[in-house]
C-alpha positions in Angstrom: 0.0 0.0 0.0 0.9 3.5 -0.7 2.9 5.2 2.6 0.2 7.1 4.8 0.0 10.7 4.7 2.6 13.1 6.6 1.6 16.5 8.6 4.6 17.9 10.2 4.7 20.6 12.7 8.1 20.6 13.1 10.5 23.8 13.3 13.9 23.2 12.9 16.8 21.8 10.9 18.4 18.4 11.1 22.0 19.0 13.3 24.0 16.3 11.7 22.8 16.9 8.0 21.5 20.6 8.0 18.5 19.5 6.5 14.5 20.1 6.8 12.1 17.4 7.9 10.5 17.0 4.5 13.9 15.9 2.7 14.6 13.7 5.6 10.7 12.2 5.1 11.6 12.0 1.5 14.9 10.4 1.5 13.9 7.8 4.6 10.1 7.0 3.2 9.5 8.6 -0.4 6.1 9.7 0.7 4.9 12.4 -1.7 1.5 13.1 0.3 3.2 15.7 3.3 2.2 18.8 4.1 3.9 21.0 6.7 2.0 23.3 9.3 3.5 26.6 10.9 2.9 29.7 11.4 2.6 32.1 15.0 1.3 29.9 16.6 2.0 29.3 20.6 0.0 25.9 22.0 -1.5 28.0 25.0 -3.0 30.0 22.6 -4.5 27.6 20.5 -5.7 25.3 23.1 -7.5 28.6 24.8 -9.3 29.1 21.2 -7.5 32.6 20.7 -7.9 33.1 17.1 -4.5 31.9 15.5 -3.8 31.8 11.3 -1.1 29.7 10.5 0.2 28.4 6.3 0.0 24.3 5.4 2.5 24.0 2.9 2.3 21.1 0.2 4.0 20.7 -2.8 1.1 19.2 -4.5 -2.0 21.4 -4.2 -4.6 18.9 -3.9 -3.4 17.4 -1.0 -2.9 21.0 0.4 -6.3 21.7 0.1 -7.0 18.6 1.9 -5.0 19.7 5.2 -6.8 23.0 4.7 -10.2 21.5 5.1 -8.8 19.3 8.0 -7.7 21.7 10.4 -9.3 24.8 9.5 -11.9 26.1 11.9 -13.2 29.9 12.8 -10.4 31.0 15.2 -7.4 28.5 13.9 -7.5 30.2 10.0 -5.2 27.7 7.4 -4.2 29.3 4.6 -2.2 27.2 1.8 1.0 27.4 0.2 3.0 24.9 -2.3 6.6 26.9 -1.1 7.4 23.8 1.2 11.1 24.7 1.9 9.8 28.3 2.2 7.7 27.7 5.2 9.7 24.8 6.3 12.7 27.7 6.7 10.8 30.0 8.3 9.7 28.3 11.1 13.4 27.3 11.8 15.0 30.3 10.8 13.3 32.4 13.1 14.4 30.6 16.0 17.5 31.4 15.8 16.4 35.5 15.6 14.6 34.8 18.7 17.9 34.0 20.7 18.9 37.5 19.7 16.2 39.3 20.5 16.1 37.6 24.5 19.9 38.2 24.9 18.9 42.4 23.8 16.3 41.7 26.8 19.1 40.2 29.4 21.0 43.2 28.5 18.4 45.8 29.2 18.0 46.8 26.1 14.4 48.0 25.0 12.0 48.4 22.1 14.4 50.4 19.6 16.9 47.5 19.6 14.5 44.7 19.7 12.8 46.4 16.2 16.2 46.4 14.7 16.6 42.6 15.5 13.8 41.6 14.1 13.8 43.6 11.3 17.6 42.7 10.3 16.7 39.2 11.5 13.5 39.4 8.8 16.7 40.4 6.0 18.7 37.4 7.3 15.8 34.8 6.8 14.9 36.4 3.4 18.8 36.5 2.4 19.3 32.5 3.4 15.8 31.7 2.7 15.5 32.2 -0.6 19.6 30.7 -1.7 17.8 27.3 0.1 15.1 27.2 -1.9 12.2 29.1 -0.5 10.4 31.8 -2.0 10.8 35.4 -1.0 7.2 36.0 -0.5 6.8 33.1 2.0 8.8 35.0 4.3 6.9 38.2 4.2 4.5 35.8 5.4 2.7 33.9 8.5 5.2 31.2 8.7 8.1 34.0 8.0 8.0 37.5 9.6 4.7 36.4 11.2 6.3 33.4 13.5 9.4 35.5 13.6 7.4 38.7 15.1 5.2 36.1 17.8 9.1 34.2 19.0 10.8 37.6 18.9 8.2 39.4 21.3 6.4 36.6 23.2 7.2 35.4 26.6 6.4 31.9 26.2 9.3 31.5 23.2 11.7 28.9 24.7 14.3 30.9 22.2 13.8 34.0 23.3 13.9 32.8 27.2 17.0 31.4 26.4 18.6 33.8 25.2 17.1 36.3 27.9 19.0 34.1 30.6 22.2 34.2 28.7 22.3 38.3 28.4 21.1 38.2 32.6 24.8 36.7 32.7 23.6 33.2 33.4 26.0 30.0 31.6 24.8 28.4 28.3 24.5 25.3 30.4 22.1 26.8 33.8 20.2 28.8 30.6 19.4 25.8 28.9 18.2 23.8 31.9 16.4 27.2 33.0 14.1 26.5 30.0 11.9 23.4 31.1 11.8 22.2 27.6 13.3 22.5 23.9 15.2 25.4 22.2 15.1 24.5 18.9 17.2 27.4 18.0 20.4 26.0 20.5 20.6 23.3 17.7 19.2 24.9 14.6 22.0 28.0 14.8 24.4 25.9 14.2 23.0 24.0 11.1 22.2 27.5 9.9 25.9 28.8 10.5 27.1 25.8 8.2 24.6 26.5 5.7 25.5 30.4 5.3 29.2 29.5 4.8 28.7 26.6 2.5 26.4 29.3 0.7 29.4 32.2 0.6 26.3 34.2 2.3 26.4 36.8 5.4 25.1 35.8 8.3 25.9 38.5 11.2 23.0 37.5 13.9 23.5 34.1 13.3 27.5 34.4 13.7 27.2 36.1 16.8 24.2 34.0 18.6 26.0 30.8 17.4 29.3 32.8 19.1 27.7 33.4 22.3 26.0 29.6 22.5 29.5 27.5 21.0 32.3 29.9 22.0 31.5 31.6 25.2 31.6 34.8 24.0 29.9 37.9 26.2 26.4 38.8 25.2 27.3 42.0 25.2 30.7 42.0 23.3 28.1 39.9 20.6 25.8 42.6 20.2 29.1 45.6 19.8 30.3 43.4 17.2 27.0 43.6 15.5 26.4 47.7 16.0 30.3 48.1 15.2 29.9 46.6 11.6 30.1 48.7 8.9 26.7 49.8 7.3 25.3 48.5 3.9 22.4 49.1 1.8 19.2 48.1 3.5 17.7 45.2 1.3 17.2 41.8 2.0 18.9 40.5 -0.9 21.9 42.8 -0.7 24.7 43.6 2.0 23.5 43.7 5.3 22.6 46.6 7.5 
């Protein structure tokens, strides 16, 4: 019989390959039917009925719209995409942003800085995004600057606590066991970093969170490298900011 159906909710990147779940469900099953969910999207949230819109992403369309009929309902909106790596990317991508944006908290630093993460984080995503496949408007999207905005600002992002505890001064190791779960993006940053120099591609967030989280480097000499950088052109395809 044909393999079943596959719905992934997963947001990361494999460590030891630096690949997404659907070429690892490809390469281990061949199962052309899967579909990948994301989007801003805490659990509390959802389980409390708060209306939540998240993107299933499926290569082929038909079985897209089959998802879409499956979990839609009136406060959990699905809307469809066929830009699989896209959405796959965003979802892991962002994870890594959100480390960034907690380690600006730990240091004190409000608002004005936090916008300028995100939105050079957004530039980052876009910039790697679309050299791995995904499509540029996926990004300006709900599983791209949408799940990048909820991880960035929300309390209840394990990313952004952990990265919160490591600009407080605390070690990588008491952070991580501060969390009570999963940081995807303790794994994923790394995966990325590999990526981004395999691609020739700038990376300056993700050099400096996977500094702070691999090589023990101060929070805050992380963040003077960044603002000490020379400025570029602000577009997400071009030099960074």
């Amino acid at each position: 019989p044909p393999p079943c159906p596959v719905v992934s909710l997963a947001k990361g990147i494999e460590p030891q390959t630096d690949r997404r779940v659907s070429e690892l469900v490809w390469d281990e099953w061949k199962i052309e039917r899967f579909a990948v969910i994301s989007g801003p999207s805490f659990a509390s949230g959802v389980a409390k009925g708060q209306p939540t819109a998240v993107v299933a992403a499926c290569a082929n369309d038909d079985f897209g719209r089959e998802v879409q009929a499956a979990f839609h309902r009136p406060v959990f909106r699905v809307y469809r995409s066929t830009d699989v790596a896209g959405v796959e990317l965003g979802g892991a991508l962002k994870n890594v942003f959100a480390i960034a944006a907690g380690i600006s908290a730990g240091l004190g630093f409000g608002d004005n800085t936090l916008a300028a993460l995100i939105s050079r984080g957004l530039a980052e995503m876009v910039r790697l995004g679309t050299a791995l496949g995904g499509r540029m408007e996926t990004f300006m999207g709900l599983s791209g600057v949408g799940d990048l905005m909820l991880t960035c600002y929300g309390p209840e992002s394990r990313n952004r606590r952990l990265g919160e505890a490591l600009g407080r001064g605390l070690s990588r190791d008491a952070a991580l066991a501060s969390l009570g779960g999963i940081a995807e993006g303790y794994t994923t940053v790394a995966a990325v970093r590999e990526l981004a120099q395999r691609l020739g591609l700038p990376a300056p967030l993700t050099e400096q969170v996977h500094a702070v989280l691999y090589e023990d480097k101060p929070p805050h000499d992380a963040l003077q490298a960044l603002l000490t950088r020379e400025p570029g052109i602000e577009h997400p395809s071009g030099p960074p900011a």
